[in-house]
NUDOKE-628573 format. One record per atom (N, C-alpha, C): atom name; y, z, x; residue number from 1; residue in three letters. Coordinates in pm, 1 decimal. Each point is the difference from the previous one (the first is absolute). Example, Ala and Ser with C-alpha at 12.3 -4.5 7.8 and 13.67 -1.06 7.14 Angstrom:
<nodes>
<atomo N	v -569.0	w 780.0	u 1319.0	num 1	residuo ALA>
<atomo CA	v 119.0	w 0.0	u -89.0	num 1	residuo ALA>
<atomo C	v 120.0	w 0.0	u 90.0	num 1	residuo ALA>
<atomo N	v 105.0	w -72.0	u -35.0	num 2	residuo SER>
<atomo CA	v 119.0	w 6.0	u 82.0	num 2	residuo SER>
<atomo C	v 109.0	w 73.0	u -77.0	num 2	residuo SER>
</nodes>
This chain:
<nodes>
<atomo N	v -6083.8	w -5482.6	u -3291.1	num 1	residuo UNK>
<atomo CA	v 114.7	w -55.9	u 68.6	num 1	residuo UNK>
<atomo C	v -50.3	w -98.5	u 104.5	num 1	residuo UNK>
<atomo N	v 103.9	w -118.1	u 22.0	num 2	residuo UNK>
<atomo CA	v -106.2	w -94.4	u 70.7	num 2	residuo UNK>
<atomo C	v 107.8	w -61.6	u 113.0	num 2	residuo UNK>
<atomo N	v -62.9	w 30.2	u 128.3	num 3	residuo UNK>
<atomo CA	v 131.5	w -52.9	u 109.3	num 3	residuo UNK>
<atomo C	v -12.4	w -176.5	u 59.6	num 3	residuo UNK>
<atomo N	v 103.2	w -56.2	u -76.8	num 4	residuo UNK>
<atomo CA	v 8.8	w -139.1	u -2.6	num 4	residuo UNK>
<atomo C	v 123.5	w -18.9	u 77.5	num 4	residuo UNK>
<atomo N	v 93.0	w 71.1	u -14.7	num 5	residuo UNK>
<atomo CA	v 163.4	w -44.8	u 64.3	num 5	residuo UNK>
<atomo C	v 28.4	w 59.2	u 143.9	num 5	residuo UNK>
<atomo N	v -82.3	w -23.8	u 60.7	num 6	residuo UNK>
<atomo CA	v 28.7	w 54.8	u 106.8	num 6	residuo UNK>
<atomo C	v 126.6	w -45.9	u 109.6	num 6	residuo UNK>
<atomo N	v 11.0	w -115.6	u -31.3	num 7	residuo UNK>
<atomo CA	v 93.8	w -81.2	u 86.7	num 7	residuo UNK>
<atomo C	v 163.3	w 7.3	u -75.6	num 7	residuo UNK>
<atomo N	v -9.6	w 97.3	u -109.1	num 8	residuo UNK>
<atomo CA	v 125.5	w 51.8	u -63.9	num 8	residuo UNK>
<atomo C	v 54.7	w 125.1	u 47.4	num 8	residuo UNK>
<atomo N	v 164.7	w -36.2	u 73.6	num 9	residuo UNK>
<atomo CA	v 17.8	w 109.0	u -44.8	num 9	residuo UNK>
<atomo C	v 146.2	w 34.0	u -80.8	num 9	residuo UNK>
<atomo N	v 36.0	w 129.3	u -33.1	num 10	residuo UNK>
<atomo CA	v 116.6	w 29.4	u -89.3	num 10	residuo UNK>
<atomo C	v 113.9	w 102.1	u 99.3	num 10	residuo UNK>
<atomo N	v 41.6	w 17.8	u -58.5	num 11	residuo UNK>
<atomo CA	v 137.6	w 77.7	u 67.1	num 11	residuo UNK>
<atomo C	v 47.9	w 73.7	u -191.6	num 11	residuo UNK>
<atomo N	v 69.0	w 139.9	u 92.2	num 12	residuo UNK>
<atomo CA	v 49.1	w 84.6	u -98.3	num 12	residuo UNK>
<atomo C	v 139.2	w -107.9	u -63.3	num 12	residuo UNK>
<atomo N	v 56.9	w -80.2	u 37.0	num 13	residuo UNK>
<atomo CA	v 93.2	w -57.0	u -43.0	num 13	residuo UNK>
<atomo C	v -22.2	w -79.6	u -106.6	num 13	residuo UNK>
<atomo N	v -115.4	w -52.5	u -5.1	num 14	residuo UNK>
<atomo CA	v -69.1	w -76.8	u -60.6	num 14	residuo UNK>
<atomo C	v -48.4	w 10.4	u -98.2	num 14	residuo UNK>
<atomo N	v -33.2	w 141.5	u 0.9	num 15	residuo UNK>
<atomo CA	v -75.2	w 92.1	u -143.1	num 15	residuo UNK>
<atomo C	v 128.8	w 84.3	u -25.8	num 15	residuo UNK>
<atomo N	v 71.9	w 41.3	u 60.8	num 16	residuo UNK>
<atomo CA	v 122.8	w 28.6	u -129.1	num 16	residuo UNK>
<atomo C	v -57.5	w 185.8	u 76.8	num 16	residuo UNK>
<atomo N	v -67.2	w 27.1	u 61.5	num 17	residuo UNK>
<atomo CA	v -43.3	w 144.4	u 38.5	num 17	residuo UNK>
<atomo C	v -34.5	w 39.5	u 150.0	num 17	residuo UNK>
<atomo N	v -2.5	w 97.2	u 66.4	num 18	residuo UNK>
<atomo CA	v -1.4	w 16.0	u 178.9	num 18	residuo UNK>
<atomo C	v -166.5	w -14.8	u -26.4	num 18	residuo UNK>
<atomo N	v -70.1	w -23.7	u 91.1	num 19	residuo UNK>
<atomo CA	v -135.1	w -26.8	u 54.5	num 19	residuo UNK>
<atomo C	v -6.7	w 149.0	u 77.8	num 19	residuo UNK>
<atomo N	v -142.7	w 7.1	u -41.1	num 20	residuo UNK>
<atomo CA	v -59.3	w 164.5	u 24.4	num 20	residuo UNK>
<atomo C	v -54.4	w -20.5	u 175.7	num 20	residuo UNK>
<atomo N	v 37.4	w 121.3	u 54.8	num 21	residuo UNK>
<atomo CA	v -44.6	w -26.3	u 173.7	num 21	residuo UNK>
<atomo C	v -135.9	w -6.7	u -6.7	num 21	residuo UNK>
<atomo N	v -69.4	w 15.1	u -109.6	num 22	residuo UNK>
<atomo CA	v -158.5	w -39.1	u 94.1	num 22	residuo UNK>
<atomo C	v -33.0	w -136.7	u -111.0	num 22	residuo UNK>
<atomo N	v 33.8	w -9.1	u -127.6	num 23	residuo UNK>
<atomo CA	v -90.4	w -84.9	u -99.8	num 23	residuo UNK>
<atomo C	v 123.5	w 63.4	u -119.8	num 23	residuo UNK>
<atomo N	v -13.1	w -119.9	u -76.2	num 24	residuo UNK>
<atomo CA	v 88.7	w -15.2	u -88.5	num 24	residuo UNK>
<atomo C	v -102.3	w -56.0	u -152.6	num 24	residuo UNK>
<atomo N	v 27.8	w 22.3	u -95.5	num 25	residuo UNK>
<atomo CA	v -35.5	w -28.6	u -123.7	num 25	residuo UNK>
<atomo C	v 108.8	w -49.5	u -85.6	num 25	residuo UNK>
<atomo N	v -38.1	w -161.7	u -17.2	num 26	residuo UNK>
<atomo CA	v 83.7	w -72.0	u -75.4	num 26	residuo UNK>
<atomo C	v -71.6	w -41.9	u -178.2	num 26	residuo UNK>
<atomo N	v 88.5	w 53.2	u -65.0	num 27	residuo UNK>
<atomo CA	v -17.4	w -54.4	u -115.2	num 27	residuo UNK>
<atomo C	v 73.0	w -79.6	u -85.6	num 27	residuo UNK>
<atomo N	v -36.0	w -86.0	u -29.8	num 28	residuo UNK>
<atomo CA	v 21.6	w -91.1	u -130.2	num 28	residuo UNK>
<atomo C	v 66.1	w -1.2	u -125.5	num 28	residuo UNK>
<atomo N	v 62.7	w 14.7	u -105.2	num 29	residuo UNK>
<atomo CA	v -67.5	w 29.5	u -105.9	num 29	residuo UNK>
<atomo C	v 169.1	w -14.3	u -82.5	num 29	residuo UNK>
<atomo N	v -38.0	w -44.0	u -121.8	num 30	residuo UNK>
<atomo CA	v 122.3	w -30.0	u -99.9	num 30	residuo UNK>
<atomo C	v -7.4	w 92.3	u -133.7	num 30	residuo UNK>
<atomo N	v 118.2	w -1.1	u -23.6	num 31	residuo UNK>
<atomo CA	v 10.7	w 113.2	u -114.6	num 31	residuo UNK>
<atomo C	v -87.8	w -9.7	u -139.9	num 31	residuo UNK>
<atomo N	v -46.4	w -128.6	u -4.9	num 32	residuo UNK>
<atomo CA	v -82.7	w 41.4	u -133.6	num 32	residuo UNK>
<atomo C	v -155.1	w 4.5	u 28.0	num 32	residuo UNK>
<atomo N	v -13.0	w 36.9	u 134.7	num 33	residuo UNK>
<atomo CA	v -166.8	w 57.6	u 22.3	num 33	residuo UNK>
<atomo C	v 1.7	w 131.9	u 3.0	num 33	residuo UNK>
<atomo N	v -115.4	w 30.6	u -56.6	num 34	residuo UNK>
<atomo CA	v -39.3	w 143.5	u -85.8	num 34	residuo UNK>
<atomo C	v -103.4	w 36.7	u 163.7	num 34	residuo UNK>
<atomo N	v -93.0	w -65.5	u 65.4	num 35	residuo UNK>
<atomo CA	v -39.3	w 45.2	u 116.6	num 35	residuo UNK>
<atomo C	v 52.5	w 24.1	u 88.7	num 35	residuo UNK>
<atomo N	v 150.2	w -48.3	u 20.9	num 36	residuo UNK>
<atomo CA	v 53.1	w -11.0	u 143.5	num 36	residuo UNK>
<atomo C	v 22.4	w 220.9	u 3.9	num 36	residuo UNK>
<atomo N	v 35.8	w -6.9	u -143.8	num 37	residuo UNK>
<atomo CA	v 7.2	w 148.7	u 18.2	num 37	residuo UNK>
<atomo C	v -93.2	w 89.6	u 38.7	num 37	residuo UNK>
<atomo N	v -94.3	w -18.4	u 5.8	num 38	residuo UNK>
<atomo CA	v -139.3	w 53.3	u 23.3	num 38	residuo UNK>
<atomo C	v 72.9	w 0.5	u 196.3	num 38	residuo UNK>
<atomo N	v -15.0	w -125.1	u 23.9	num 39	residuo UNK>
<atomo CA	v -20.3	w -24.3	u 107.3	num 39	residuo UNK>
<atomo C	v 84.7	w 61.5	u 90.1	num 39	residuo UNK>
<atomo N	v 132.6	w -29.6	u -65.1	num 40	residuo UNK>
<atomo CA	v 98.4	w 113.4	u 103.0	num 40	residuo UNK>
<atomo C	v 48.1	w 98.2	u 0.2	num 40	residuo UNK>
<atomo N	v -139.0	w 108.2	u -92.6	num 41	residuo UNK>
<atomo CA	v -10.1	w 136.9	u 34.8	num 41	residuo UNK>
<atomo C	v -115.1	w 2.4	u 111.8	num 41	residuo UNK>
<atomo N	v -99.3	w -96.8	u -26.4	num 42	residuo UNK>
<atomo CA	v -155.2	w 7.1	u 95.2	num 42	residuo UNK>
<atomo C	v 104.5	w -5.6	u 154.4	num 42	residuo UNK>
<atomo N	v 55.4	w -98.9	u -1.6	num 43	residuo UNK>
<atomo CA	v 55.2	w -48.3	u 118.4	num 43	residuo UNK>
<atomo C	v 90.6	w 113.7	u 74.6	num 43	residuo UNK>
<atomo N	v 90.2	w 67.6	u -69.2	num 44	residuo UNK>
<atomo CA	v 78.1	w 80.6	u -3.5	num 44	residuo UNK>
<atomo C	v -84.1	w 121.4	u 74.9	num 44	residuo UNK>
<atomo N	v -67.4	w 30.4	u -104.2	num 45	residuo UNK>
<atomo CA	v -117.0	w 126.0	u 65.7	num 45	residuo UNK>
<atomo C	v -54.0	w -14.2	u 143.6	num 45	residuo UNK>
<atomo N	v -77.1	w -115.8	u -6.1	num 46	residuo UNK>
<atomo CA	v -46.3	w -55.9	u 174.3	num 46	residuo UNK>
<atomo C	v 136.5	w -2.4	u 87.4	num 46	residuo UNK>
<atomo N	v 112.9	w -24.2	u -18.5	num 47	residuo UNK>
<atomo CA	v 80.9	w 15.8	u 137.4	num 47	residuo UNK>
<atomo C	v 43.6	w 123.8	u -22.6	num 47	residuo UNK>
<atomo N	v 24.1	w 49.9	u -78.0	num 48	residuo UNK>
<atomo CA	v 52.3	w 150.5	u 37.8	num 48	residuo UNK>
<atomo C	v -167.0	w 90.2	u 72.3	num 48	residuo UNK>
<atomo N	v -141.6	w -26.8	u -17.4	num 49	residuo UNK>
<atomo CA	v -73.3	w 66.7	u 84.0	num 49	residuo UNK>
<atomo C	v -16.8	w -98.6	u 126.4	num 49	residuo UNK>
<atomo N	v 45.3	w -106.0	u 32.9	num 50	residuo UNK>
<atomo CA	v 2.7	w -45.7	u 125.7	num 50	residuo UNK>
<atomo C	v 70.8	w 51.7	u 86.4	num 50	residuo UNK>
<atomo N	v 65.0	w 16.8	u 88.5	num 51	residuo UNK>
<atomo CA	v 120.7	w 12.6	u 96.6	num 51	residuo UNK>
<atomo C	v 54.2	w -155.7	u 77.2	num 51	residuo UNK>
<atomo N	v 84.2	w 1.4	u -34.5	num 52	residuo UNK>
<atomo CA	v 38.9	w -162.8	u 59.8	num 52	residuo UNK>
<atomo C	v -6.1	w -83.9	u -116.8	num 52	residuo UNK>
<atomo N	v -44.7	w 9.1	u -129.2	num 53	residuo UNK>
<atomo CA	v 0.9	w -89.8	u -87.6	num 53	residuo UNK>
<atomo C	v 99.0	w -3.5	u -69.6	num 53	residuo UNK>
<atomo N	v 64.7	w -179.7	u -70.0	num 54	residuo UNK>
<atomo CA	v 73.1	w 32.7	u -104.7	num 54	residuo UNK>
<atomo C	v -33.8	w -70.9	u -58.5	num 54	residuo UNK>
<atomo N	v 52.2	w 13.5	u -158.4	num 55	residuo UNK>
<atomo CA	v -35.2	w -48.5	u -100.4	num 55	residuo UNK>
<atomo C	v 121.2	w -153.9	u -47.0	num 55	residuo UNK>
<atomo N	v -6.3	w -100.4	u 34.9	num 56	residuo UNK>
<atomo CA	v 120.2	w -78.5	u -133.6	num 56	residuo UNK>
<atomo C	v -7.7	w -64.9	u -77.5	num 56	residuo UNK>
<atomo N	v 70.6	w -1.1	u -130.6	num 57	residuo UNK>
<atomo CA	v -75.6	w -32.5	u -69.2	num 57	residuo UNK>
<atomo C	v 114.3	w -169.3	u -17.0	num 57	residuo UNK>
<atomo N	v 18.5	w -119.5	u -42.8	num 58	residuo UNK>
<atomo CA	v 18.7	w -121.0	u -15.0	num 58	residuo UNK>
<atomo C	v -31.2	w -39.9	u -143.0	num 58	residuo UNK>
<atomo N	v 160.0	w -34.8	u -22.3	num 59	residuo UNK>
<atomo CA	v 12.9	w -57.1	u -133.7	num 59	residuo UNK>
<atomo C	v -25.7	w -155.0	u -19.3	num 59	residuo UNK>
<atomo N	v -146.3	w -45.5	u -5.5	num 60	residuo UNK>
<atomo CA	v -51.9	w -141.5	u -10.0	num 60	residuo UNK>
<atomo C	v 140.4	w -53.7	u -58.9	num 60	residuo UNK>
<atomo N	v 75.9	w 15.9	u -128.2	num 61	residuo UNK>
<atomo CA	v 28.4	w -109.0	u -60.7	num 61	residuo UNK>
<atomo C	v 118.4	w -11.9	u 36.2	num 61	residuo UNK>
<atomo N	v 107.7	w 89.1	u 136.5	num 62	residuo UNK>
<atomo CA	v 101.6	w -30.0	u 85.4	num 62	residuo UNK>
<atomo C	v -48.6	w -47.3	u 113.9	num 62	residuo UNK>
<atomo N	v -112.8	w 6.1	u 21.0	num 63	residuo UNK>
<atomo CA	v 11.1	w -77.8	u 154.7	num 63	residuo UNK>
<atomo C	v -145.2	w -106.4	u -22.2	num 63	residuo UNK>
<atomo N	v 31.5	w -93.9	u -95.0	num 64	residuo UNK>
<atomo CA	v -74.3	w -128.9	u 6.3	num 64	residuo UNK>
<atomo C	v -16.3	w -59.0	u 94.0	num 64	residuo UNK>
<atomo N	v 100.3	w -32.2	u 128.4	num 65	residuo UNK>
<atomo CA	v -46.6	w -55.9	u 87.6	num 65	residuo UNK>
<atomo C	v -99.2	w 61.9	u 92.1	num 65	residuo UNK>
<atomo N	v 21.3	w 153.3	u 69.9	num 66	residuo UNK>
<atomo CA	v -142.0	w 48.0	u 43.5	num 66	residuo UNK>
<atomo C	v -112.8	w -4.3	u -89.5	num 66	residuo UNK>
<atomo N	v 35.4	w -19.7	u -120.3	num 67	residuo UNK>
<atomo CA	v -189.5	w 62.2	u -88.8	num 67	residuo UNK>
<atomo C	v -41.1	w -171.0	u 27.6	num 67	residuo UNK>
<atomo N	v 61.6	w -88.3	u -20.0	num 68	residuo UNK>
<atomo CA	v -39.3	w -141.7	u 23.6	num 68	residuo UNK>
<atomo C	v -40.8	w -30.2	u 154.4	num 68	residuo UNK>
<atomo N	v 53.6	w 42.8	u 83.0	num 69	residuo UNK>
<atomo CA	v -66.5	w -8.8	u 159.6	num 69	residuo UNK>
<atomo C	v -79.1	w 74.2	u -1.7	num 69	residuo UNK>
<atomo N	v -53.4	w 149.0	u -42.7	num 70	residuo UNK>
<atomo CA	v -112.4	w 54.0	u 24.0	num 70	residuo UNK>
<atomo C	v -138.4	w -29.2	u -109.4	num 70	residuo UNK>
<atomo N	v 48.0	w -81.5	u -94.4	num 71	residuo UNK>
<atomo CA	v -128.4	w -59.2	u -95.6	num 71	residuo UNK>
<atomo C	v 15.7	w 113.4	u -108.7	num 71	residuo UNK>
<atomo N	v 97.9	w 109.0	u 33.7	num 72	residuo UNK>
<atomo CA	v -65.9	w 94.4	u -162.3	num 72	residuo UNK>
<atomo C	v 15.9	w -95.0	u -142.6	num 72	residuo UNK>
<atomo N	v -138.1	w 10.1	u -25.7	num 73	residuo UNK>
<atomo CA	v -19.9	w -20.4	u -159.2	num 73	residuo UNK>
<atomo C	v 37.4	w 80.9	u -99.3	num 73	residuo UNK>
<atomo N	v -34.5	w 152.8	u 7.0	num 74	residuo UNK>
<atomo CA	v -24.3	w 83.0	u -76.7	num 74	residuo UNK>
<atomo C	v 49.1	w 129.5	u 47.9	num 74	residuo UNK>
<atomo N	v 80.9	w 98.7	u -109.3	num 75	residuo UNK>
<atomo CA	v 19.4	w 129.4	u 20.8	num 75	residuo UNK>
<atomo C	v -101.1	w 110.0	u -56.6	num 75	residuo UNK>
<atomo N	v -19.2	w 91.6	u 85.1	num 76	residuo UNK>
<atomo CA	v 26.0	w 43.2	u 138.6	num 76	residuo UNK>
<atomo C	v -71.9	w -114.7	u 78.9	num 76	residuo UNK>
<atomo N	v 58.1	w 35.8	u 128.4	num 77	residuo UNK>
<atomo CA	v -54.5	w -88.8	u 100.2	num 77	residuo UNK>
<atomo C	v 61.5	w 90.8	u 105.8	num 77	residuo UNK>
<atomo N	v -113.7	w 50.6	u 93.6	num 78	residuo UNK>
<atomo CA	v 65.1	w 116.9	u 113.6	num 78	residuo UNK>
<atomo C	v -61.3	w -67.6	u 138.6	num 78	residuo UNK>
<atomo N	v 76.0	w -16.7	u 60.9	num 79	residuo UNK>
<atomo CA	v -28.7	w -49.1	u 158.2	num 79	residuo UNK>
<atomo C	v 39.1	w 142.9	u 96.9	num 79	residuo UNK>
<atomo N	v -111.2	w -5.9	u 79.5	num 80	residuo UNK>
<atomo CA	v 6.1	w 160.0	u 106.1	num 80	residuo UNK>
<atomo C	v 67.8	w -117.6	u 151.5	num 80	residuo UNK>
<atomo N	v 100.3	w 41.0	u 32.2	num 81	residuo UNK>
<atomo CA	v 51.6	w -36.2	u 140.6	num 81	residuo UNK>
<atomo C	v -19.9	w 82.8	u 83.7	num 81	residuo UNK>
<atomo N	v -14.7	w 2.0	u 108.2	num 82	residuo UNK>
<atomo CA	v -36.8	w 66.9	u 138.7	num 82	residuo UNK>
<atomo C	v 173.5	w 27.2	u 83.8	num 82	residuo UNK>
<atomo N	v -17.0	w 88.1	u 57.4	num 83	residuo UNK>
<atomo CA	v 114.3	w 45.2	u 77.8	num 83	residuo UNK>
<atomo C	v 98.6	w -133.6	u -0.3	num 83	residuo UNK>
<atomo N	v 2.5	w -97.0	u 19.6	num 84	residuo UNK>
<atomo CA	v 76.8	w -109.6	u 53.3	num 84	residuo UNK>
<atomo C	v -9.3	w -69.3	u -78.1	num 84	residuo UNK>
<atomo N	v -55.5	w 35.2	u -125.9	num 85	residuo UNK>
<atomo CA	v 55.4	w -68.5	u -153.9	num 85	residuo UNK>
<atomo C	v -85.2	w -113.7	u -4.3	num 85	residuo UNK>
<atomo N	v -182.0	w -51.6	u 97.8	num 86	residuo UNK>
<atomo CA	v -44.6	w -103.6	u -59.1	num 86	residuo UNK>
<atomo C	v -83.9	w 94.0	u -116.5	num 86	residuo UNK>
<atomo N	v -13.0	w -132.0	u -115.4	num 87	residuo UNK>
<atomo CA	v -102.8	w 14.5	u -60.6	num 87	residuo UNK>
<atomo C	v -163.1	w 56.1	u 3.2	num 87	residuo UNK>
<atomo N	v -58.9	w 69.7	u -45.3	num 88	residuo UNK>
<atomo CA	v -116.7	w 2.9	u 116.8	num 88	residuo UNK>
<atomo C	v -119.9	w 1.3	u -166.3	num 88	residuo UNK>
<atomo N	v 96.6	w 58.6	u -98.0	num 89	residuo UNK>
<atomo CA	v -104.3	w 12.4	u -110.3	num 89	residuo UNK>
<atomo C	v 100.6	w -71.4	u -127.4	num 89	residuo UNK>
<atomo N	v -82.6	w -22.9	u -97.3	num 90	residuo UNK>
<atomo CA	v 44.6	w -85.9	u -144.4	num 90	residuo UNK>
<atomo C	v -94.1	w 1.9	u -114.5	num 90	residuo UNK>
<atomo N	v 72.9	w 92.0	u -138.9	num 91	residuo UNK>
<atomo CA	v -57.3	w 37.3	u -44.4	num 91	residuo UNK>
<atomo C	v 59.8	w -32.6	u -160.3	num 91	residuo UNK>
<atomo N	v -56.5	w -47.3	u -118.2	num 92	residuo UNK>
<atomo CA	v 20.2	w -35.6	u -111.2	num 92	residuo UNK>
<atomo C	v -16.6	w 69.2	u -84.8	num 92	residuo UNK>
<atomo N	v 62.2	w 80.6	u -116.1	num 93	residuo UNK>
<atomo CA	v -6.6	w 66.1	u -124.2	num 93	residuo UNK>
<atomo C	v -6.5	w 137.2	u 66.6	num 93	residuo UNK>
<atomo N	v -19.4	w 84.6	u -80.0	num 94	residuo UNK>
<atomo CA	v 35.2	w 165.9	u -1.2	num 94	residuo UNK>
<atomo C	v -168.4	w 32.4	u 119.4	num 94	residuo UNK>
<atomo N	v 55.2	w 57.3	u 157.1	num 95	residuo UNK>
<atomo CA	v -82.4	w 50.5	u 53.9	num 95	residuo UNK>
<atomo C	v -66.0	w 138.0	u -25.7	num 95	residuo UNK>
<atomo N	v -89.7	w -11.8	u 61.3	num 96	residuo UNK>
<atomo CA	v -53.0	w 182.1	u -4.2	num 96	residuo UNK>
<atomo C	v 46.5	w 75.1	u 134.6	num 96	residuo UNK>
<atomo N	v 51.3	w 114.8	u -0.8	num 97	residuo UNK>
<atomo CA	v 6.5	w 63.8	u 110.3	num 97	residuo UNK>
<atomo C	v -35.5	w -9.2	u 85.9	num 97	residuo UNK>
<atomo N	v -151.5	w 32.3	u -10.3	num 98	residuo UNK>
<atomo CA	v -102.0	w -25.0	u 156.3	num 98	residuo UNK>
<atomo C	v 47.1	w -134.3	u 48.0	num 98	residuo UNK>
<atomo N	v 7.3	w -83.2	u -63.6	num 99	residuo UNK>
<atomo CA	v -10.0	w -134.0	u 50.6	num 99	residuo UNK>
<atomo C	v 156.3	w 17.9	u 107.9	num 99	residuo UNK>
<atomo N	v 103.8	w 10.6	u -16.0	num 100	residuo UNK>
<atomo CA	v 155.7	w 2.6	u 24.1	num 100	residuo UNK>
<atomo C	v -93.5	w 54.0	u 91.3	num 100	residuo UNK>
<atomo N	v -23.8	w 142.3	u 9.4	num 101	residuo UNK>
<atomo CA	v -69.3	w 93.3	u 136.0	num 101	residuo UNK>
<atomo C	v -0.8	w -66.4	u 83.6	num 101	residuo UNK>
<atomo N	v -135.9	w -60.9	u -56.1	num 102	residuo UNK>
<atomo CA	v -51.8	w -146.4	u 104.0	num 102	residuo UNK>
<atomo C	v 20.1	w -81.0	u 78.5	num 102	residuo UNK>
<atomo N	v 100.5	w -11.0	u -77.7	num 103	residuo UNK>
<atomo CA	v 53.4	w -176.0	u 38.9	num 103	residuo UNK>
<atomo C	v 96.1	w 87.7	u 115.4	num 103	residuo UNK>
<atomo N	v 54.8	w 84.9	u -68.2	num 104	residuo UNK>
<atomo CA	v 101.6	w 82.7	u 162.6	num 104	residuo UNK>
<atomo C	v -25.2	w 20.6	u 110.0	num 104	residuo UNK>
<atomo N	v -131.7	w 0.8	u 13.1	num 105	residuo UNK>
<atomo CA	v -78.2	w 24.6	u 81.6	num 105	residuo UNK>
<atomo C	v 26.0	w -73.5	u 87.9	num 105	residuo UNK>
<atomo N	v -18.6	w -151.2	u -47.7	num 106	residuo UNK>
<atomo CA	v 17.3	w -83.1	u 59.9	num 106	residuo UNK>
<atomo C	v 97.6	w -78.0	u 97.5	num 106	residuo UNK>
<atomo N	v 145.3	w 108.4	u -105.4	num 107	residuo UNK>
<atomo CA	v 136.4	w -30.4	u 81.7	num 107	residuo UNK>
<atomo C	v 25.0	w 99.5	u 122.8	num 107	residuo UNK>
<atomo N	v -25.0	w 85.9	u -25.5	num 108	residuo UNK>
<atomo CA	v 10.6	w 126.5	u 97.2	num 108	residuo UNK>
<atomo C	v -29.6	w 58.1	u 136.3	num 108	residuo UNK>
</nodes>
């Protein structure tokens, strides 16, 4: 996961879901990807053992205009926001657990 967007940030209004009080996990992902499913059980799992985390997940191919301001290319695509919804991590194709861990780390 690689923190490039820092000077982004989102709002629960924005993603269609409330923002988690410590770090939030945003995902990506359109109905005919076979990984996104992977991803938003991985994802799923990490905020339910966080406290303060939530999970949302974003239907790329209804909200073209955010996936076009934030550069997503590709589903999955999971961005970790920090309490106040900036960006802090950005991450492409189906993550590994540890990594999500990680990167939380970072929001938290």
């Amino acid at each position: 996961m690689r923190g490039e967007d820092e000077a982004v940030r989102l709002t629960g209004a924005e993603l269609g879901g409330a923002l988690g009080e410590r770090a939030t996990l945003v995902q990506f992902s359109t109905s005919f990807c076979q990984p996104c499913r992977a991803t938003r059980r991985t994802l799923a799992e990490v905020a339910g053992m966080v406290e303060g985390v939530a999970h949302v997940e974003v239907d790329a191919e209804s909200q073209l205009e955010l996936v076009r301001r934030l550069g997503i290319a590709r589903t999955p695509t999971v961005l970790v926001l920090d309490a106040g919804g900036r960006v802090v991590r950005r991450a492409a194709g189906q993550p590994r657990r540890v990594d999500v861990i990680a990167a939380l780390g970072e929001a938290v």
